[in-house]
N, C-alpha and C positions, 0 to 999 in steps of 0.2 A: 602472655600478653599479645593481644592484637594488632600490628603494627599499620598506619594507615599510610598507602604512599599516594605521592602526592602525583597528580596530571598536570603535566605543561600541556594547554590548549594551545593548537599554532594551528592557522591556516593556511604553514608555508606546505606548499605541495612535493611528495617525492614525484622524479620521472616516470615511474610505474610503479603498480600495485599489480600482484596476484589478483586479486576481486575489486569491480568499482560497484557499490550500490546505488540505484538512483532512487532517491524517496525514501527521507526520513521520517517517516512514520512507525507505527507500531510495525509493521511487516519490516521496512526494512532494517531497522535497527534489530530487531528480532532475529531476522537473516543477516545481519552484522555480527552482532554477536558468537552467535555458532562460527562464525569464521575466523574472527579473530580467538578465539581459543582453542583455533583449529590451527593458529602459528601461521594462518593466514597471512598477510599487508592488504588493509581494507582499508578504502577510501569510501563513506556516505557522503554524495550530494543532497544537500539538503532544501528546498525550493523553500521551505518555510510556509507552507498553504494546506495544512492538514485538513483535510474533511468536515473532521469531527468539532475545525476550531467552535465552533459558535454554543457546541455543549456544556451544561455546566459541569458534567459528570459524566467516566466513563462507568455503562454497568454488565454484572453478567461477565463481570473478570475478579473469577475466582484470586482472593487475598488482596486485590484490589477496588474492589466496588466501590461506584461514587468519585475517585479520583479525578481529580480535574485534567484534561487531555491536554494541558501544559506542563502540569508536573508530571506524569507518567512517559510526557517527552523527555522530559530533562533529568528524570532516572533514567530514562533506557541511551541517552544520550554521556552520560558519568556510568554507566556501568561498560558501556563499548566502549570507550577513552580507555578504560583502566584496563581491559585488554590489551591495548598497544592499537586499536584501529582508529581512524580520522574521520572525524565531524565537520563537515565545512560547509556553508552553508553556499547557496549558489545555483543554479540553473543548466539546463545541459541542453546545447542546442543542435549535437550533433553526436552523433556516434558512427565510428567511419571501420569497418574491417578494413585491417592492414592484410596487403599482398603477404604471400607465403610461400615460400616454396616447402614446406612440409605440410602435407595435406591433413596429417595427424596433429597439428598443433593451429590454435585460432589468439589472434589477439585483436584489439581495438582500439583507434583514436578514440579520446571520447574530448570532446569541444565542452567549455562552461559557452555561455552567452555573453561573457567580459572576454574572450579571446584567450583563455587560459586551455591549456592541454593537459591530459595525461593519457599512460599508456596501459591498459585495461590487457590482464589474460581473459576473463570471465568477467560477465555483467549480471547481477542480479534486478532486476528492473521491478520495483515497487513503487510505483506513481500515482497509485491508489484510482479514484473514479472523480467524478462532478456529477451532483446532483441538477438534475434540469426544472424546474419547477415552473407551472402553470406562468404567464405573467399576466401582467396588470393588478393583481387584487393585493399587492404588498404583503406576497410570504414571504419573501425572503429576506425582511427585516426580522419577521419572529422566528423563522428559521431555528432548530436546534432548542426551542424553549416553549411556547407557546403551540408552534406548527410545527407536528412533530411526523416519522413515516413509520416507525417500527417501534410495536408493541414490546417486547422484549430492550429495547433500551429504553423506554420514556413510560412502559404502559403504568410500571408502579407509582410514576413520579403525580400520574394523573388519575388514579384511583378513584373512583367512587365521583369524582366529578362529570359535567355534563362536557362528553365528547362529540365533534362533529367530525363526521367524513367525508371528503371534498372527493368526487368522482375525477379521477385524471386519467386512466387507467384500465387493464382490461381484468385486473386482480382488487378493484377499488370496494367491492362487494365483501370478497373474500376477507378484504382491511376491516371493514366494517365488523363483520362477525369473528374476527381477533379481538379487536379494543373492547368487543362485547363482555370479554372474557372478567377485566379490570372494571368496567360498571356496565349500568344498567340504565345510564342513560346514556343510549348513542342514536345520534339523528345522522343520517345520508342524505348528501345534499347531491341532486342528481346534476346541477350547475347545465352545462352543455350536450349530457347524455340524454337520452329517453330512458322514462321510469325502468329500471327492473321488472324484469317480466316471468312468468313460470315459473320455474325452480329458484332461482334468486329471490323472485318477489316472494316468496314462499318462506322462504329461509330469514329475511330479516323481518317479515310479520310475525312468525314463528318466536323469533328472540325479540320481541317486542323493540324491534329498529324501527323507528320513523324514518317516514322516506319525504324527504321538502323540493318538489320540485322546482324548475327556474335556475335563473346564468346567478351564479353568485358575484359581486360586483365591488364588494370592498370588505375588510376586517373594520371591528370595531374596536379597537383598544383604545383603555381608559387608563390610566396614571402608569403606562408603559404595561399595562396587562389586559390581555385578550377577554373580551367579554362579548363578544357576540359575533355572526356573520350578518353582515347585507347585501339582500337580493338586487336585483337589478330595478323591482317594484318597489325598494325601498321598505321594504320588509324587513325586521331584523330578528333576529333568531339566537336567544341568547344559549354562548357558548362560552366555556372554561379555557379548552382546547379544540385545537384541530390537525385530524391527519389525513396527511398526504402523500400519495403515492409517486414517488419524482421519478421522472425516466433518471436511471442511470448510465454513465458513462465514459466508460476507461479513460483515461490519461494515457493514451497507445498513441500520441504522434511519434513518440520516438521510436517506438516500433515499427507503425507504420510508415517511417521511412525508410527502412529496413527491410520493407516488404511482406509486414507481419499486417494483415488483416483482421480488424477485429470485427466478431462474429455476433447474429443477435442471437439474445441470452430465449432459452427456451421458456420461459416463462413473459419475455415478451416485454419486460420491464426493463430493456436496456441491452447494452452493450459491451463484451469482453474480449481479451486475449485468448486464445484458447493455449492449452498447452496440454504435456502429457503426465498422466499422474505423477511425474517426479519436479513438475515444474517448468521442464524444458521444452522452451518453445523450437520451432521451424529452423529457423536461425544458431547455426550450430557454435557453442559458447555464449550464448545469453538464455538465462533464466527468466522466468516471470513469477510472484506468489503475491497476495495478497488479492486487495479489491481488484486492482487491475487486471484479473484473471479470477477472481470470483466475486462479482458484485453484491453477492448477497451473506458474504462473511460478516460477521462483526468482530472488534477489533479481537476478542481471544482467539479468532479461527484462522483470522490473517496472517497475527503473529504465528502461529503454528505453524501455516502450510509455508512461509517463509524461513521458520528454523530447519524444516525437513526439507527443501529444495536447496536451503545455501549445504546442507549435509551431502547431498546430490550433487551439487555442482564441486562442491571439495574431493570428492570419488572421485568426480572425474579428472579434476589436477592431479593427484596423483597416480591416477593411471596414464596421463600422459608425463607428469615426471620420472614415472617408471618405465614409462617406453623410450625416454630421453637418456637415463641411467645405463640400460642395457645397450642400446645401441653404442655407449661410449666404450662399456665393458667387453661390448665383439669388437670394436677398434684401436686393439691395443698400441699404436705407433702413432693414435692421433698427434696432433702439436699438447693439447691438455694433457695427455698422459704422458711424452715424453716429458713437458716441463715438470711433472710431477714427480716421475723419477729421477730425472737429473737434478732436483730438489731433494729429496730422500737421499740420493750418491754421493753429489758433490760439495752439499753444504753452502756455507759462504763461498767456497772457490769456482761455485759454479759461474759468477762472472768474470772470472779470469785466474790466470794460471799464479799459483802460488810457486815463490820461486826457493828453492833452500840454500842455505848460506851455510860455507864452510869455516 
């Protein structure tokens, strides 16, 4: 029989945690996970602003496809509880290295934004990106349904219908002959660029892409669904969907006040953390995994490279509580180890002298 035990949720906070996560998301809850079954004490702050809120579905996650990006929170949120690690939701407005006198050991204030503290060995920082979108033409109402950026999470939803591609970008071309892939009707709206030229204009005549030039100037939606663009002329140009290429951009203030620089992303489409294949940035005991150090993951690559970095950052705990171990073990006369043995010797009478009676 399967016994099921129950989770007391508290937001009361301990003094310290081995690990603080920041960013409840798939990454860090993901990197939550692996830690707390690593007999961790995890603490995730949780900001409550996930990316993906405005989806209706996550896809392209194997055993999960389709899942709405609120419940696959609040499984990965009841599977880390049952661990033994804490969910609280909250803000983080400061991260403070504590002085040390042992150059081999790090630890950290970490500040909420209500005045609340705790005390951090390691930090996993998963605070994911923000999407930056064109303004004025009202995308970011249909955001995540309608106006969508990547073929690979949306392109099946929009199959076979008539897709447009809104030029933002120096990859907006490339978008274009992706969504090609899912129909055959894709129009390129050149908005503010100059037409595609050579090899471009070559490539979506090729895949029979119309190209509409002109500043695209508003969305058309009709009973809360997108049906068309319009031009600046007043032109309309009817559409099912539209994709957009958004500049991306890490959630690195709190790293950058740390003094961690985020770097632009080689494809030009945005901004990250850089770190090193195991996750670990500049900043010695803080982690990075997820969007905020790969913007162009989607949620199963996140979660991933955040289970393999919290796996990293846990090596190194223990290689520093093993270098805490042995130095006690060369100190045999420490006060710890005297009390330990005069514990073992003396028993109860080790606080005072037992007296014998004749």
């Amino acid at each position: 029989m399967v016994s099921l035990e129950v989770v007391v949720v508290t937001d009361q906070l301990n003094d310290g945690y081995d690990v603080v996560v920041v960013g409840g998301g798939a990454a860090g809850l993901s990197g939550a996970l692996q830690l707390a079954r690593a007999r961790r004490s995890v603490l995730v702050i949780d900001a409550g602003d996930p990316r993906n809120a405005p989806a209706i579905g996550v896809h392209g996650l194997l055993a999960r496809e389709g899942i709405a990006p609120a419940e696959l929170l609040e499984r990965g949120r009841a599977e880390v509880r049952g661990y033994g690690a804490q969910v609280v939701p909250g803000e983080v407005s400061a991260v403070t290295p504590e002085d040390n006198d042992n150059t081999e050991a790090t630890a950290f204030t970490v500040s909420f934004a209500d005045g609340r503290t705790v005390r951090a060995r390691r930090l996993l920082v998963a605070t994911g990106l923000a999407d930056e979108l064109p303004e004025g033409l009202g995308l970011r109402a249909r955001w995540g349904r309608d106006v969508l950026h990547c073929p690979y999470c949306h392109g099946w939803e929009v199959r076979d219908q008539a897709i447009g591609v809104l030029f933002s970008g120096p990859l907006s071309v490339h978008q274009a002959l992706l969504f090609r892939q899912w129909s055959a009707d894709v129009t390129f709206f050149t908005h503010t660029s100059p037409r595609p030229a050579g090899e471009e204009a070559e490539q979506l005549a090729a895949r029979g892409i119309r190209v509409v030039e002109g500043a695209v100037a508003s969305l058309e939606v009709v009973e809360d669904r997108l049906t068309g663009v319009r031009l600046s002329d007043g032109t309309v140009v009817s559409r099912d969907a539209l994709a957009v290429a958004p500049r991306m951009v890490a959630r690195s203030g709190l790293l950058t006040a740390l003094g961690l620089q985020p770097a632009d992303h080689p494809t030009g489409l945005g901004e990250y953390i850089p770190t090193d294949p195991t996750g670990r940035t500049d900043v010695p005991g803080i982690w990075a995994a997820g969007n905020v150090t790969d913007i162009t993951a989607q949620v199963g690559a996140a979660a991933a490279a955040a289970a393999f970095a919290a796996a990293q950052l846990n090596a190194d705990l223990v290689a520093e509580d093993t270098r805490q171990a042995v130095a006690a073990y060369r100190a045999p006369f420490s006060a710890e180890n005297e009390a330990r043995i005069c514990e073992k010797t003396m028993g109860d009478r080790r606080h005072g002298l037992t007296h014998k009676t004749t």
